[in-house]
gemmi code that builds the backbone of each chain (N, CA, C; Angstrom):
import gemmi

chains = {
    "A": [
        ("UNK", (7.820, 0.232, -0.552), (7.048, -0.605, -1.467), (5.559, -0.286, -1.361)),
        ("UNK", (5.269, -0.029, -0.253), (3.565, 0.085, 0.189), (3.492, 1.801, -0.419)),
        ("UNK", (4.438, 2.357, -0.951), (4.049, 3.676, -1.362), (4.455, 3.451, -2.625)),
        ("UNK", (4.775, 2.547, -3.512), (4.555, 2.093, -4.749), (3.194, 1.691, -5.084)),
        ("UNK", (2.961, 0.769, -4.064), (1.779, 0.320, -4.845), (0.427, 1.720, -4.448)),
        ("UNK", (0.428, 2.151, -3.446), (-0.184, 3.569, -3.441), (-0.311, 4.575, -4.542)),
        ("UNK", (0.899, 4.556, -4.945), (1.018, 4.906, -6.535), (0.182, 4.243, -7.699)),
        ("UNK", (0.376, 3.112, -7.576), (-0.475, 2.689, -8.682), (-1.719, 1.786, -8.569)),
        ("UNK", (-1.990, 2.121, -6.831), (-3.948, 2.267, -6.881), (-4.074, 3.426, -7.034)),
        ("UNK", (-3.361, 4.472, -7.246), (-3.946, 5.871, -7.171), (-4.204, 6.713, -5.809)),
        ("UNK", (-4.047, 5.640, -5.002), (-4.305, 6.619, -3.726), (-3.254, 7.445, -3.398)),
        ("UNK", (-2.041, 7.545, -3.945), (-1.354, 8.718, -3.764), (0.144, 8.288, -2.740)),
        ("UNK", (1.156, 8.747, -2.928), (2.245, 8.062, -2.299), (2.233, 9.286, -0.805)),
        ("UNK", (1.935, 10.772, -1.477), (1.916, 11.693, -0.961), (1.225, 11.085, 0.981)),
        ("UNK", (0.350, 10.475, 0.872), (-0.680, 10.256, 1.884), (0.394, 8.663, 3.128)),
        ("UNK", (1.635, 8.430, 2.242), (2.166, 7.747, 3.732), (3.161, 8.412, 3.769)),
        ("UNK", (3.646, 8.349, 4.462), (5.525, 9.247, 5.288), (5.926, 7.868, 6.239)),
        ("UNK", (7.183, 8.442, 5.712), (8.012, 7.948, 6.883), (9.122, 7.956, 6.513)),
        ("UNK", (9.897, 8.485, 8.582), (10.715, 9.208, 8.918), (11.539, 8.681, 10.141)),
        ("UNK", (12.755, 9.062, 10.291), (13.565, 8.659, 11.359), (13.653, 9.814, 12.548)),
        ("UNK", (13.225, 9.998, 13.058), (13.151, 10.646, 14.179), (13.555, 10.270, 15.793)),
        ("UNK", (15.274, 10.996, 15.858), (15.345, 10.601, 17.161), (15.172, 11.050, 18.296)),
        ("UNK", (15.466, 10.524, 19.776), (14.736, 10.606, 20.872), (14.966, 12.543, 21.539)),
        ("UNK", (16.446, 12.933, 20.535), (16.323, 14.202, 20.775), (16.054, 14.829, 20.138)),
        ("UNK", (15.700, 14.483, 19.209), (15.235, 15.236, 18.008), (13.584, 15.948, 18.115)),
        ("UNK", (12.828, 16.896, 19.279), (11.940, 17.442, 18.894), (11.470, 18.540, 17.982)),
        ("UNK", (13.163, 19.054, 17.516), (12.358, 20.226, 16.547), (11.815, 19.269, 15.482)),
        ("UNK", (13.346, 18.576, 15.024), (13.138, 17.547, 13.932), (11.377, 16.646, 13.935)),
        ("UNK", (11.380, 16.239, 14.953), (9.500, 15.623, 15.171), (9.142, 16.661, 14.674)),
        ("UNK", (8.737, 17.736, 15.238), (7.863, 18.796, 14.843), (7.514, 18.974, 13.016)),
        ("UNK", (8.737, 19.207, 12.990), (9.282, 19.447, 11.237), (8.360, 18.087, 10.651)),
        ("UNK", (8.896, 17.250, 10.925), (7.937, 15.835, 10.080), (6.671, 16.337, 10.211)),
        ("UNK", (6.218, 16.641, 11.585), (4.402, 16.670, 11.545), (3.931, 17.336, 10.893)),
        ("UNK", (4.663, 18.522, 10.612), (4.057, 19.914, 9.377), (4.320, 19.115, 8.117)),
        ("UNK", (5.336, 18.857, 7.857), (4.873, 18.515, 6.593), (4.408, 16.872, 5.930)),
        ("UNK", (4.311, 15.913, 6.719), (3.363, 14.614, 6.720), (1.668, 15.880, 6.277)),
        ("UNK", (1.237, 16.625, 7.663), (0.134, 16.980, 7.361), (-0.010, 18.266, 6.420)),
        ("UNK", (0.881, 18.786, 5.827), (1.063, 19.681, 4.350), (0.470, 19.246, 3.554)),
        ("UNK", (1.593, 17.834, 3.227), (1.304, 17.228, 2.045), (-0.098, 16.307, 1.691)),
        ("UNK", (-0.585, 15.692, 3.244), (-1.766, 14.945, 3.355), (-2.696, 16.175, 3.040)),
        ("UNK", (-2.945, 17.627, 3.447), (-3.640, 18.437, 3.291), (-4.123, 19.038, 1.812)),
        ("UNK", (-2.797, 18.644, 1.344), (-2.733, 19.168, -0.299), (-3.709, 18.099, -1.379)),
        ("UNK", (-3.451, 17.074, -0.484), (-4.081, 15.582, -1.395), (-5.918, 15.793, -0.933)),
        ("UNK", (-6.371, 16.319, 0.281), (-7.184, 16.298, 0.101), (-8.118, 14.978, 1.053)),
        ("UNK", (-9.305, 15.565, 1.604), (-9.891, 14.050, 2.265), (-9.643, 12.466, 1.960)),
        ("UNK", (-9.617, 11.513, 2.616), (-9.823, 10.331, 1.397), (-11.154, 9.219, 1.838)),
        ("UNK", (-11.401, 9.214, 0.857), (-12.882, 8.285, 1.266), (-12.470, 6.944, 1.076)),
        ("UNK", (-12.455, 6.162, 1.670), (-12.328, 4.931, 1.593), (-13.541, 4.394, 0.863)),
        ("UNK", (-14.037, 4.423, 1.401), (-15.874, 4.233, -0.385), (-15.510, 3.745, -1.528)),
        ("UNK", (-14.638, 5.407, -1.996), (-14.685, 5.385, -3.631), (-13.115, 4.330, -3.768)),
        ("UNK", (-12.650, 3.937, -2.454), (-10.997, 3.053, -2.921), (-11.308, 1.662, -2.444)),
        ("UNK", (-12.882, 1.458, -2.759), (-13.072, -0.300, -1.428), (-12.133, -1.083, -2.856)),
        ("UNK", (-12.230, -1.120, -3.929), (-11.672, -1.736, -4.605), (-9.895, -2.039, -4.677)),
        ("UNK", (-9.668, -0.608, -4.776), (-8.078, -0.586, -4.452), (-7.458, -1.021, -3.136)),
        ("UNK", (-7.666, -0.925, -2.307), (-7.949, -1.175, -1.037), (-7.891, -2.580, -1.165)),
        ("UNK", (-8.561, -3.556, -1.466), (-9.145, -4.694, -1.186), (-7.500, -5.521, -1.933)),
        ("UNK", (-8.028, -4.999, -3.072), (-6.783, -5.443, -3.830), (-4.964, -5.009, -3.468)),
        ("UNK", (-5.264, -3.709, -2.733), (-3.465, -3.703, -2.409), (-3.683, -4.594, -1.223)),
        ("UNK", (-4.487, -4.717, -0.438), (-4.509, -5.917, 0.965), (-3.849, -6.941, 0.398)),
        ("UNK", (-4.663, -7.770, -0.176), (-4.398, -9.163, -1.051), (-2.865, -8.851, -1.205)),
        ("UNK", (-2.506, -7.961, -2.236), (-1.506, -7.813, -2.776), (-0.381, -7.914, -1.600)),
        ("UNK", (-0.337, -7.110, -0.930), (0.869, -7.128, 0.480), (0.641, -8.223, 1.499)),
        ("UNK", (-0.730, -8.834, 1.481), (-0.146, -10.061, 2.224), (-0.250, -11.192, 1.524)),
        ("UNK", (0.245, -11.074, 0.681), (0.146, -12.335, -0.607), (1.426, -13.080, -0.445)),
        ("UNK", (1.841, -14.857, -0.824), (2.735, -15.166, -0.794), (3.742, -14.354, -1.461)),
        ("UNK", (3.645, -14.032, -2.956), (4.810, -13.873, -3.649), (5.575, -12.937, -2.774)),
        ("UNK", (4.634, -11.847, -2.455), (5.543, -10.318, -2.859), (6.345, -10.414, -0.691)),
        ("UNK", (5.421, -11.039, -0.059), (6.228, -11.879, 1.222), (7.455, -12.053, 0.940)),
        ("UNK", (7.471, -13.280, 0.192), (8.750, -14.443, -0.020), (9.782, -13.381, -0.725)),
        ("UNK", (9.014, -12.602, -2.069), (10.070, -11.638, -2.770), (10.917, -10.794, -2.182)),
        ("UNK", (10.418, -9.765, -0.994), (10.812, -8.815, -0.087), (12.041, -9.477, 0.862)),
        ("UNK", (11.322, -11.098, 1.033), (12.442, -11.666, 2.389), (13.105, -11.895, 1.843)),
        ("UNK", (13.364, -12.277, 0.107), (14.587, -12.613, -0.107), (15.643, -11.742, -0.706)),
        ("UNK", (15.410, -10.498, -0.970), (16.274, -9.607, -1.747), (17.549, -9.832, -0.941)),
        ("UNK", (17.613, -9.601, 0.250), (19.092, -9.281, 0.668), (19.932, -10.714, 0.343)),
        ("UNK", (19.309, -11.710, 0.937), (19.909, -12.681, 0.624), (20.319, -13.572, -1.146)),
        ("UNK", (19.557, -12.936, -1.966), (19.281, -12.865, -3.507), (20.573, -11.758, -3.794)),
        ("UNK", (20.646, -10.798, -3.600), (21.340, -9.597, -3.833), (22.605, -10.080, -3.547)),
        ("UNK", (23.078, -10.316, -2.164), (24.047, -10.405, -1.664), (24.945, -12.177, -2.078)),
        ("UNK", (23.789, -12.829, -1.909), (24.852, -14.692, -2.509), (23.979, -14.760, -3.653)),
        ("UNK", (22.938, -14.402, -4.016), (22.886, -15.018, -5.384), (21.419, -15.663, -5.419)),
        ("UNK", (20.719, -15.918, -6.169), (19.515, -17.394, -6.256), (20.064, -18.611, -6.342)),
        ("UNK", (19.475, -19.765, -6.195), (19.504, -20.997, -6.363), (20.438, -21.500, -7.558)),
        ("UNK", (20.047, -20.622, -8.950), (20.538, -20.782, -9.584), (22.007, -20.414, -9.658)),
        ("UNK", (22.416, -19.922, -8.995), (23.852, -19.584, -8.946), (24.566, -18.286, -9.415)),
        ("UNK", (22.868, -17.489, -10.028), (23.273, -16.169, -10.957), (23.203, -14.657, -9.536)),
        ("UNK", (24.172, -14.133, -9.987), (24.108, -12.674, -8.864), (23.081, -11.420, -9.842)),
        ("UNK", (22.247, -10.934, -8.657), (21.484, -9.928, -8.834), (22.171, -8.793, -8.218)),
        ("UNK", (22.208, -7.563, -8.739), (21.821, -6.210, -8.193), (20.718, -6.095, -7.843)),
        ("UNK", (21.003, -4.633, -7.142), (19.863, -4.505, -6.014), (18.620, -3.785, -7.047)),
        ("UNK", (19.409, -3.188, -7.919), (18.765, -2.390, -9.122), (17.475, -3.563, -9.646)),
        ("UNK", (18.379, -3.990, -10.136), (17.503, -5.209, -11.219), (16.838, -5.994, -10.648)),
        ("UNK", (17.186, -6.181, -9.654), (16.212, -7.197, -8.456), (14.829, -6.160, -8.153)),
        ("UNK", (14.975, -5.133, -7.578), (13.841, -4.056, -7.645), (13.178, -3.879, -8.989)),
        ("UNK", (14.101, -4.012, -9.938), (12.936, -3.832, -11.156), (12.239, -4.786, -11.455)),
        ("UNK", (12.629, -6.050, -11.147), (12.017, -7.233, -11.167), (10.475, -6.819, -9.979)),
        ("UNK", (10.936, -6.695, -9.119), (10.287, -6.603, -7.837), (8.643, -5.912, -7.927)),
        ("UNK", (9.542, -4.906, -8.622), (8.160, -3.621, -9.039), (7.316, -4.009, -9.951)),
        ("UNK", (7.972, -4.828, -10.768), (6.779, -5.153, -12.102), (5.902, -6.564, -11.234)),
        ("UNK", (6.546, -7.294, -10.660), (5.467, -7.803, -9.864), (4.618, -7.406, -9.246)),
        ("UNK", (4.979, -6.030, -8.414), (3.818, -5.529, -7.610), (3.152, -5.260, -8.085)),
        ("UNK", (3.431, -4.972, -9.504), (2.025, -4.210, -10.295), (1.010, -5.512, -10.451)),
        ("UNK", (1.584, -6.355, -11.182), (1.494, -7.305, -11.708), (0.120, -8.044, -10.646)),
        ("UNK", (0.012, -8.600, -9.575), (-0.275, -8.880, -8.818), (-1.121, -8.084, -8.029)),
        ("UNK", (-0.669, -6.765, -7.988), (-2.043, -5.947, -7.819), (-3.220, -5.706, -8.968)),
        ("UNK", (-2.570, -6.002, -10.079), (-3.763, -6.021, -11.052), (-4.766, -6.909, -10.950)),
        ("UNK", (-4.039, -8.346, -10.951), (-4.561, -9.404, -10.624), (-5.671, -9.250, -9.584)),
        ("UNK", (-4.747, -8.751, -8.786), (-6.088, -8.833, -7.415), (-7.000, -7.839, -7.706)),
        ("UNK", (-6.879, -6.906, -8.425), (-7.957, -5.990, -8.459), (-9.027, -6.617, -9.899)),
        ("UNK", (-8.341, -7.790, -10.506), (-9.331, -8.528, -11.129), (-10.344, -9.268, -10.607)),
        ("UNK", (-9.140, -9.797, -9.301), (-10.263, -11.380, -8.746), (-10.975, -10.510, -7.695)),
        ("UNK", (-10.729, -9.002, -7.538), (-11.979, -8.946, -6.583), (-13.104, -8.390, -7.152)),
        ("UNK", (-12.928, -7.816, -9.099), (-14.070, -7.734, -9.281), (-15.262, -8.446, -9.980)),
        ("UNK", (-14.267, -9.707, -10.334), (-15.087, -10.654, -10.487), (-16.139, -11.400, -9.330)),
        ("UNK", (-15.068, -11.306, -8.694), (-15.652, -11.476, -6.812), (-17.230, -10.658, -6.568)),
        ("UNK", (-17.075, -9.532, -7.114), (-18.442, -8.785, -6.861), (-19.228, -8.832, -7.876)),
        ("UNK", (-18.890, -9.807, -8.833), (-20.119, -9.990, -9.795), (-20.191, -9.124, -11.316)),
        ("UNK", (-18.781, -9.189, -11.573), (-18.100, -8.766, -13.050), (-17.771, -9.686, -13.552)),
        ("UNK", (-18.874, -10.176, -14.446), (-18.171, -11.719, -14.252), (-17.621, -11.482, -16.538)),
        ("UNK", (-17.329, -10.480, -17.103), (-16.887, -10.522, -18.257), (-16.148, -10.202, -18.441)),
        ("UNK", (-15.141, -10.014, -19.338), (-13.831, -9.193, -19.497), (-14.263, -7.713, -19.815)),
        ("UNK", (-15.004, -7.291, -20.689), (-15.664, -5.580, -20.837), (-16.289, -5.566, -19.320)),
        ("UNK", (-17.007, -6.076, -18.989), (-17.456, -5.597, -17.434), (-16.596, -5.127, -16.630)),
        ("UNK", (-15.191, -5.830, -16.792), (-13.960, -6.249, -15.414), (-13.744, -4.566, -15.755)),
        ("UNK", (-13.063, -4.820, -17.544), (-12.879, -3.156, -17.794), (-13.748, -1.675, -17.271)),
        ("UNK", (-14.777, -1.843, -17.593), (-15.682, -1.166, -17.218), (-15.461, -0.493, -15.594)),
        ("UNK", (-15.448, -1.594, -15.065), (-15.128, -1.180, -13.634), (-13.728, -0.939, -12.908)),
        ("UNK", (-13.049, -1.506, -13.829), (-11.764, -1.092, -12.995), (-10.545, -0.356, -13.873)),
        ("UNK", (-11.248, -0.594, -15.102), (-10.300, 0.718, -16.627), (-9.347, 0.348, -16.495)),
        ("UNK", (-8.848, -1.353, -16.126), (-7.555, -1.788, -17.093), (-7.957, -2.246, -18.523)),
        ("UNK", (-6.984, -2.324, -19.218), (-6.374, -2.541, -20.579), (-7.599, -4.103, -20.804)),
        ("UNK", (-8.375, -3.986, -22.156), (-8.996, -5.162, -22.516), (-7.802, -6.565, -22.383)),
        ("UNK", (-7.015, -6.308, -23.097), (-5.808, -7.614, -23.771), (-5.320, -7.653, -22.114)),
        ("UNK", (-4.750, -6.782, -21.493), (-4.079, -6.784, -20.272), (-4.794, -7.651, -19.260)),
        ("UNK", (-6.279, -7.692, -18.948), (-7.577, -8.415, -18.562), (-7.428, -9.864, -18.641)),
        ("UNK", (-7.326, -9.999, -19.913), (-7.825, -11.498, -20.676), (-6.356, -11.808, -20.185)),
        ("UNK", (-4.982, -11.127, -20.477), (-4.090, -11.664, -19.917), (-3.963, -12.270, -18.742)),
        ("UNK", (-4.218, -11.375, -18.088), (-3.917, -11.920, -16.199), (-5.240, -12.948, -15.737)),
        ("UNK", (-5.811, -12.809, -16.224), (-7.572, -13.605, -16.119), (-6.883, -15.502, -16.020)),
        ("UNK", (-5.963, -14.907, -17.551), (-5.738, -16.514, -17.587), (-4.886, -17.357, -16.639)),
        ("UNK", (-3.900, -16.379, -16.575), (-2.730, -16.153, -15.267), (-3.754, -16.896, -13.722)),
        ("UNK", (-4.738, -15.819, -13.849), (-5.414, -16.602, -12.532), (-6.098, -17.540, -12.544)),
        ("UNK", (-6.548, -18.045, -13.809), (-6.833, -19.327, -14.159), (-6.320, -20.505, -13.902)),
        ("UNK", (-4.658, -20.213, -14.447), (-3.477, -21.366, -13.709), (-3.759, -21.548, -12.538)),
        ("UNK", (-3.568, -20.337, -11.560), (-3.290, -20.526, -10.572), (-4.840, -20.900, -9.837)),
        ("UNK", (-5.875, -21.579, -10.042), (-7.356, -21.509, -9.828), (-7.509, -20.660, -8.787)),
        ("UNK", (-7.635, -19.692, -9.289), (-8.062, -18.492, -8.148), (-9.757, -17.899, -9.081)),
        ("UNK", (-9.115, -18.326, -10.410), (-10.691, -17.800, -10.973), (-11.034, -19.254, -12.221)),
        ("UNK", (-12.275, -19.296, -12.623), (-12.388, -20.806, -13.339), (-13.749, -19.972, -14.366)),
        ("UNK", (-13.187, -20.400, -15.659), (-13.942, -20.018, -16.781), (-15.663, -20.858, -16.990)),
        ("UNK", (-16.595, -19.854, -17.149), (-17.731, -21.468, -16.494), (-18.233, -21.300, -17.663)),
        ("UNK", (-17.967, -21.107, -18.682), (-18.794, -20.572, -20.732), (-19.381, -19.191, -20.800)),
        ("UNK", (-19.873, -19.588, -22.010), (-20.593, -18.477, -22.593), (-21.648, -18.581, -22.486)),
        ("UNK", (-21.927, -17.113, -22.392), (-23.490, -16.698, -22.027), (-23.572, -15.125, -23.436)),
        ("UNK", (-24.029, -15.520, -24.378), (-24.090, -14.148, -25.337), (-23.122, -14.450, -25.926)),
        ("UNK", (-22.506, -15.467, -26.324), (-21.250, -15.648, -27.056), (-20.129, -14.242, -26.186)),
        ("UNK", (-20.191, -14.516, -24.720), (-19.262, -13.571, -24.019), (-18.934, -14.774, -23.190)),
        ("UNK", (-17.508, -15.110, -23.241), (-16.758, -15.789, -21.654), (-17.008, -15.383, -20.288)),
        ("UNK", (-18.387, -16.255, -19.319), (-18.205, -15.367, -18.172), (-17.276, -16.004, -17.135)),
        ("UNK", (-16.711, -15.538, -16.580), (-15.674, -16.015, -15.268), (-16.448, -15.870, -13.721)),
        ("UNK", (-16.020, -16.868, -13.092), (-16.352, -16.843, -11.566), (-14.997, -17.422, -11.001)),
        ("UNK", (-15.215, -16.827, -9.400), (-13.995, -17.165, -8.337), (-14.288, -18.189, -8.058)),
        ("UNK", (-13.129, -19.084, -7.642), (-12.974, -20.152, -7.157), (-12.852, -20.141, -5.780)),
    ],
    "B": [
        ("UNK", (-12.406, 24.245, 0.880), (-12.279, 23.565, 2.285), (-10.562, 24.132, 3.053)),
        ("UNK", (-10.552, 25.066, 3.418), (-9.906, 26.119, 4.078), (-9.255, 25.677, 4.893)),
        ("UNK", (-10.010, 25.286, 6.143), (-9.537, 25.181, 7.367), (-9.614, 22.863, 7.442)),
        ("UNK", (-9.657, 22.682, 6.721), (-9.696, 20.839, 6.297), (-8.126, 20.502, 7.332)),
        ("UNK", (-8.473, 19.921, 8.390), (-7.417, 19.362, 9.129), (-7.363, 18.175, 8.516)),
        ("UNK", (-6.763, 17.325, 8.468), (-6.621, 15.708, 8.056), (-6.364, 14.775, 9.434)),
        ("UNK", (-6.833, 14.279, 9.308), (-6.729, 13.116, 10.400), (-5.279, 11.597, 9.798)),
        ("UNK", (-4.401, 11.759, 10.670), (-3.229, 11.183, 10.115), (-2.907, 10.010, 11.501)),
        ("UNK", (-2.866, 9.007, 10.909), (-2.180, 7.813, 12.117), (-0.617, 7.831, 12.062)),
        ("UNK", (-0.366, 8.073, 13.009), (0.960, 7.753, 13.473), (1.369, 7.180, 13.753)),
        ("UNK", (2.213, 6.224, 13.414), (2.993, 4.895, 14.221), (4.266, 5.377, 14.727)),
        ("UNK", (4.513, 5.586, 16.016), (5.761, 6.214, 16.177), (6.271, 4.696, 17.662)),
        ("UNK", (7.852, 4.753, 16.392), (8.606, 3.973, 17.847), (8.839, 4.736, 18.906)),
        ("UNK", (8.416, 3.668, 20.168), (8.602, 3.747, 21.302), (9.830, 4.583, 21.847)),
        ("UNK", (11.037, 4.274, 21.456), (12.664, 4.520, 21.997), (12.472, 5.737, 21.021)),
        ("UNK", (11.967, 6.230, 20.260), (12.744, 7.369, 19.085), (11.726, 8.492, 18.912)),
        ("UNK", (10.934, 8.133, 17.543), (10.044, 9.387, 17.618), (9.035, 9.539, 18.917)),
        ("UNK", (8.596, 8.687, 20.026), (7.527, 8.715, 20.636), (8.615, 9.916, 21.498)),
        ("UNK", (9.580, 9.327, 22.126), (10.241, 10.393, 22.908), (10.557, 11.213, 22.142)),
        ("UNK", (10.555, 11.788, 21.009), (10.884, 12.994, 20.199), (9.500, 13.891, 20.547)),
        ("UNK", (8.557, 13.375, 20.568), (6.595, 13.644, 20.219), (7.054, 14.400, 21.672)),
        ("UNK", (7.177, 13.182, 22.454), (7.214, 13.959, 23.922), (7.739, 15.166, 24.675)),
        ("UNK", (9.060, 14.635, 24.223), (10.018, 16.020, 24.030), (9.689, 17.472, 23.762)),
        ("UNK", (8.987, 17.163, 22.552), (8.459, 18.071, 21.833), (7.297, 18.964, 22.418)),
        ("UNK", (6.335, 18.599, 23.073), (5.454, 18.363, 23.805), (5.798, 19.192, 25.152)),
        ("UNK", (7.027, 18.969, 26.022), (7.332, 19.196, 27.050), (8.378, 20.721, 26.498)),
        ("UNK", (8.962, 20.465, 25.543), (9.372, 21.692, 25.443), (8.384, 22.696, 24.993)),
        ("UNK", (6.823, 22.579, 24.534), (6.214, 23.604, 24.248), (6.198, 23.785, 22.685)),
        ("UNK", (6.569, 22.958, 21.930), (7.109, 23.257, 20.837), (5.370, 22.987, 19.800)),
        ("UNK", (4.816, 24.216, 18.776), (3.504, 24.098, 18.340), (3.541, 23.138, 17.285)),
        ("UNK", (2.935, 22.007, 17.023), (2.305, 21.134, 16.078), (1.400, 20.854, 15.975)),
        ("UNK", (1.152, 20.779, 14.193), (-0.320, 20.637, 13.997), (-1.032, 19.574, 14.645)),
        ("UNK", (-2.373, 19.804, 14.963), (-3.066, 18.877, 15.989), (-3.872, 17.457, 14.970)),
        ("UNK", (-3.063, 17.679, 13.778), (-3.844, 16.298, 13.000), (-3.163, 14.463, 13.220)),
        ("UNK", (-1.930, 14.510, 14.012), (-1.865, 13.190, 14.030), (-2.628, 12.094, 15.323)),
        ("UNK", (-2.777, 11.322, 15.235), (-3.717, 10.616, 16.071), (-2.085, 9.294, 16.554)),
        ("UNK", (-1.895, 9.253, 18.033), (-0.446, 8.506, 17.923), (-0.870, 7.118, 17.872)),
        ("UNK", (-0.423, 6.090, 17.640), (0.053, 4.887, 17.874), (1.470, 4.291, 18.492)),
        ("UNK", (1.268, 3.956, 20.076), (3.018, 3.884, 20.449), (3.589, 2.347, 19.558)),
        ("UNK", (3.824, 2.037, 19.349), (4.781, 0.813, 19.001), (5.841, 0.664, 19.551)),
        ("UNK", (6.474, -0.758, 19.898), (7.626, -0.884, 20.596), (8.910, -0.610, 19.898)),
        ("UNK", (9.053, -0.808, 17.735), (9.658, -0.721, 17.096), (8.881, -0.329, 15.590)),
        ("UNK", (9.679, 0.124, 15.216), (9.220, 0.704, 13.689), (8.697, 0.161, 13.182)),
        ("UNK", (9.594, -1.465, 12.781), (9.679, -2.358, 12.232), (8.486, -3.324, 12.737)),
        ("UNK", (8.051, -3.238, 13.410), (6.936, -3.816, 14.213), (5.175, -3.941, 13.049)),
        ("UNK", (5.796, -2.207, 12.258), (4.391, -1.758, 11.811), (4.149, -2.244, 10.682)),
        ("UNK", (3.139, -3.003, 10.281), (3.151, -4.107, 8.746), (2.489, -3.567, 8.074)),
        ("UNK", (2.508, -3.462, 6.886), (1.986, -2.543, 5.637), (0.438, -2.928, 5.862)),
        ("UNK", (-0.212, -4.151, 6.488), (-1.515, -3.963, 6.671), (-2.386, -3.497, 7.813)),
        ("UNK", (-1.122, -3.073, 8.450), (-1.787, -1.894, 9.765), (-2.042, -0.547, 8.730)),
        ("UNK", (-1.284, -0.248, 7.861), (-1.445, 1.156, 7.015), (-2.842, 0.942, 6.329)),
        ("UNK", (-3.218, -0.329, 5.745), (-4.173, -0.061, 4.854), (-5.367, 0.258, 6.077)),
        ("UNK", (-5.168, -1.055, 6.786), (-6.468, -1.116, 8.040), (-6.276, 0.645, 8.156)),
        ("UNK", (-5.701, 1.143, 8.644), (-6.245, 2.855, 9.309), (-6.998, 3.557, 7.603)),
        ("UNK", (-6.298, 3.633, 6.600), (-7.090, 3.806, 5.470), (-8.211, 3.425, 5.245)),
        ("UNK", (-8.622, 2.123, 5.519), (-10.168, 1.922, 5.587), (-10.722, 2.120, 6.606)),
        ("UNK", (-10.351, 2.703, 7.653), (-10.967, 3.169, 8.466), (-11.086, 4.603, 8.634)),
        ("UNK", (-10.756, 5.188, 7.510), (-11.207, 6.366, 7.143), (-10.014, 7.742, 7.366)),
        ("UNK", (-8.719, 7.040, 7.778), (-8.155, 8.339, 7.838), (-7.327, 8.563, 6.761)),
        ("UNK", (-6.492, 10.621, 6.771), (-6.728, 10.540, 5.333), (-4.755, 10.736, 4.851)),
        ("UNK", (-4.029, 9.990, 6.058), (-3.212, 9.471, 6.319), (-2.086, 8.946, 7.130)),
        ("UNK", (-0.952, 8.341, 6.789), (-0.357, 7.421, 7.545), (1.174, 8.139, 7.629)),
        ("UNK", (2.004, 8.310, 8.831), (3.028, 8.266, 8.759), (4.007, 7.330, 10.130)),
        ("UNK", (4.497, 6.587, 9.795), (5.782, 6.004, 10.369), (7.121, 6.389, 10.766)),
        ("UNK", (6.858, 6.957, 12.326), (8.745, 7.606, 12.307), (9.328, 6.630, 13.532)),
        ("UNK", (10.083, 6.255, 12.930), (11.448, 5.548, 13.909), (12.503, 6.608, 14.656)),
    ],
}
model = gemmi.Model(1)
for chain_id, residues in chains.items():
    chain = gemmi.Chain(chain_id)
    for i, (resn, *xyz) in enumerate(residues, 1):
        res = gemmi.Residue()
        res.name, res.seqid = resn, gemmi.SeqId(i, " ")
        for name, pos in zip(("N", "CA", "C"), xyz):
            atom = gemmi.Atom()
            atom.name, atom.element = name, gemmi.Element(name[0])
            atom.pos, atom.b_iso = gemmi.Position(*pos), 0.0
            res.add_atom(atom)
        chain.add_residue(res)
    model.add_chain(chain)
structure = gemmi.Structure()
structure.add_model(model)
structure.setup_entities()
C-alpha cells in the first residue's frame, strides 16, 4: 500500500522493496541488495525539499484513521462480511481501498497547502496541479469533516483556512 | 552522475534477512556498499512511517526483508 501511494505522490514505487529473505539464504540477500540498489540507482538521488509536500501529506495519509481502520479490517471484511451482512472480495475490497488512498492523500495534500498559506482554490492548484473541480470537491469534503472552514471572499475569490 | 551510490535503509528482520546479511558477510560474498542496516526484531514491526521518516531524512531509499 505504502508503494501505492509512492506512486501517486510521485516519488516512485521503484525507491521501496521488499523481500523475504531467509536465514540461509545469503546468495538470495545478496541478489536483493543489487537490485533494491539498481533500481534505487536508476531513479536517481531524492531530495526530500522538492517532496516536503508529498511527504507531509502521504504521513497524514498512513497514519490517518480511515486507511488504519480500512487495512485492519480487510481480512475480517473479506472473509465474514461487513456489518451489513454483504460479502466482499479481496478484489473489490482493494479497489475500494485504493480509491481511498488516493482520495485522502489528495485531501491531505490540500489541507497541507492551505496549511502553508494557499488559502484559494487556483492557488491550491497552482501549487500542487490537482484538477480545479477535483479541489473545490475535496475542499468541501474537508469542510464536513472541519479540518478546513471557509472564512469569505476576498476579490470575489473563496479564501479557506485550517481549522 | 556515474559512480552515484544511493544511500538505502534497510529494515531487516532479526531471525531472517539480518542472519542472511550476516551469512553473507561471513561467507565473503560482494555487495553493494549502499544499504545502511536497521536490525528489527520482526518485519512486521516496521510501520509505513518509519519509511517516510528515513525519506525525509534524506535517503534515496527503503527496503524491508523478512
Amino acid at each position: 500500500m505504502t508503494q501505492k501511494l509512492f506512486d501517486i505522490a510521485g516519488i516512485g514505487k521503484e525507491r521501496l522493496h521488499l523481500a523475504w529473505v531467509s536465514s540461509a539464504e545469503a546468495q538470495r540477500f545478496v541478489e536483493v541488495v543489487i537490485n533494491a540498489t539498481e533500481s534505487v540507482k536508476a531513479k536517481g538521488k531524492f531530495d526530500p525539499k522538492t517532496f516536503e509536500y508529498e511527504l507531509a501529506a502521504a504521513e497524514m495519509t498512513l497514519s490517518g484513521e480511515t486507511l488504519r481502520w480500512m487495512v485492519g479490517k480487510e481480512v475480517k471484511i473479506t472473509t465474514k462480511g461487513d456489518v451489513y451482512g454483504r460479502n466482499w472480495d479481496v478484489e473489490s475490497f482493494e479497489t475500494i481501498l485504493d480509491a481511498v488512498l488516493e482520495r485522502e492523500y489528495q485531501k491531505n495534500l490540500i489541507y497541507k497547502a492551505v496549511k502553508e498559506g494557499h488559502t484559494s482554490v487556483r492557488d491550491i492548484h497552482h501549487k500542487i496541479g490537482l484538477d480545479l473541480k477535483r479541489i473545490s470537491y475535496l475542499l468541501a469534503d474537508l469542510e464536513k469533516t472541519n479540518k478546513v472552514e471557509f472564512t469569505g471572499m476576498k476579490d470575489r475569490i473563496p479564501v479557506f483556512a485550517v481549522l | 552522475m556515474a559512480d552515484f551510490e544511493p544511500k538505502i535503509v534497510a529494515f531487516l528482520c532479526n531471525w531472517c534477512a539480518y542472519a542472511g546479511a550476516d551469512l553473507a558477510g561471513v561467507s565473503r560474498l560482494q555487495y553493494p556498499p549502499s544499504i545502511r542496516t536497521v536490525r528489527v526484531m520482526c518485519s512486521g514491526r516496521v510501520d509505513p512511517m518509519f519509511v517516510l521518516e528515513a525519506f525525509k531524512d534524506g535517503s534515496d531509499g527503503v527496503l524491508v526483508a523478512g
